[in-house]
N, C-alpha and C positions, 0 to 999 in steps of 0.2 A: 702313466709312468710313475712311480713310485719313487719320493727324494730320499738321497742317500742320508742317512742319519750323521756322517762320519764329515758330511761338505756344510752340515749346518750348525750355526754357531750357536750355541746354547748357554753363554755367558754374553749377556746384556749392556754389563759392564766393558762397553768399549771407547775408543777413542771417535770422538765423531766430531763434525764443523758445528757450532750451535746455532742455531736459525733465530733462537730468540734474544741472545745476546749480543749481536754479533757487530762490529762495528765495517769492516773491512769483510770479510769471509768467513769469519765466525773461528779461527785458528787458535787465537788468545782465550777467548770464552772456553772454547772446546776443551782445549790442553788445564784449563783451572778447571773447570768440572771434572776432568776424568781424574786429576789428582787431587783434589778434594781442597784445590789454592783458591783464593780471594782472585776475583777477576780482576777488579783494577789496579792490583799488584802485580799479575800476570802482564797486564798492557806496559807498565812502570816500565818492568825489568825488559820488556820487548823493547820499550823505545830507548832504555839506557842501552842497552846493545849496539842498536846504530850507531852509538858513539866510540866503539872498541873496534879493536882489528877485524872481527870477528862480522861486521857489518853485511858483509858477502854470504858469508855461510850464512847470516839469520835470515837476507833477504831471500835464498832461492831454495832455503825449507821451508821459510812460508809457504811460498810459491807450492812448491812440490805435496806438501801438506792440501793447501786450498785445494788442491787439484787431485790428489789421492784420497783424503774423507771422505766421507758418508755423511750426508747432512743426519743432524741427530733426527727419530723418528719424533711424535708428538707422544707415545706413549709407550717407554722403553720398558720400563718396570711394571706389572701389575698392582704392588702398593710398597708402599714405605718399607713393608720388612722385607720384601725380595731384592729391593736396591741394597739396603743395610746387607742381606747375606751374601750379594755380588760382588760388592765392594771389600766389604772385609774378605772373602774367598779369593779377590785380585791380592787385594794389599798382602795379604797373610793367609797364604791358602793352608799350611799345615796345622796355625792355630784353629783355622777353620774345621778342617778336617778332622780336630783333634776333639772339637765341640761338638760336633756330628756324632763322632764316636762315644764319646758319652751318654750322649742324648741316649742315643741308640743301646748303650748298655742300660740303661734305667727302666727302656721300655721292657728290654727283653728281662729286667728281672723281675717287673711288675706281671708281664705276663707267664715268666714261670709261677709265680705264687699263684695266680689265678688258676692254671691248670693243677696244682698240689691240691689247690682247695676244692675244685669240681673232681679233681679223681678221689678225695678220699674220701672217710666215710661220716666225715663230719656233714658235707656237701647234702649226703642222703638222710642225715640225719633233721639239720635244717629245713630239707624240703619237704621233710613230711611232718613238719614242726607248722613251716605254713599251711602246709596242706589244712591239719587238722586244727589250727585258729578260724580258717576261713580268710586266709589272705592271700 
């Protein structure tokens, strides 16, 4: 049976429980690596909360959290620059997309000059420039 391409997540860049950081359920770790926050900041502001009204709501998203993540995989990214294009694609996808597009125009004009230079007749002239050096 063949997987649906449309049910599978192809951005790496997700929220997950950290297995390696994790103190309680990995929720603090997790939520500072996916937004790119200082962990022990993230714990700070979690236990200053307990001290607000707000003590309810924090305790039963933890909870709900713990229990709805995905533990993070051992090896999400391939290498450092696929993290770096996931991340920035999360954070800023249309600067993203905007650098792609670039990218993408530079290839396609290097590779029109490439085909101007094989179609014309400089191309055949060159070649039999080698030819007849012996190279």
């Amino acid at each position: 049976m063949r997987e649906n391409p449309f049910l599978k997540r192809s951005n790496p860049h997700r929220l997950y429980r950290s297995t390696e950081h994790r103190v309680l359920f990995g929720v603090c770790a997790g939520l500072a690596d996916y937004y790119g926050w200082s962990i022990p900041v993230t714990r700070v502001i979690a236990i200053l909360l307990l001290f607000t009204p707000l003590v309810g709501a924090e305790i039963l998203g933890y909870i709900i959290l713990a229990v709805i993540l995905p533990k993070r995989p051992v090896e999400v990214y391939r290498s450092p620059e696929e993290e770096q294009f996931w991340r920035a694609a999360t954070e800023a996808p249309t600067y993203t997309v905007g650098q792609l597009r670039h990218r993408l125009r530079e290839l396609e004009e290097r590779l029109r000059g490439m085909e101007r230079y094989v179609t014309s007749p400089r191309y055949d002239l060159d070649r039999e420039l080698r030819k007849a050096s012996g190279r």
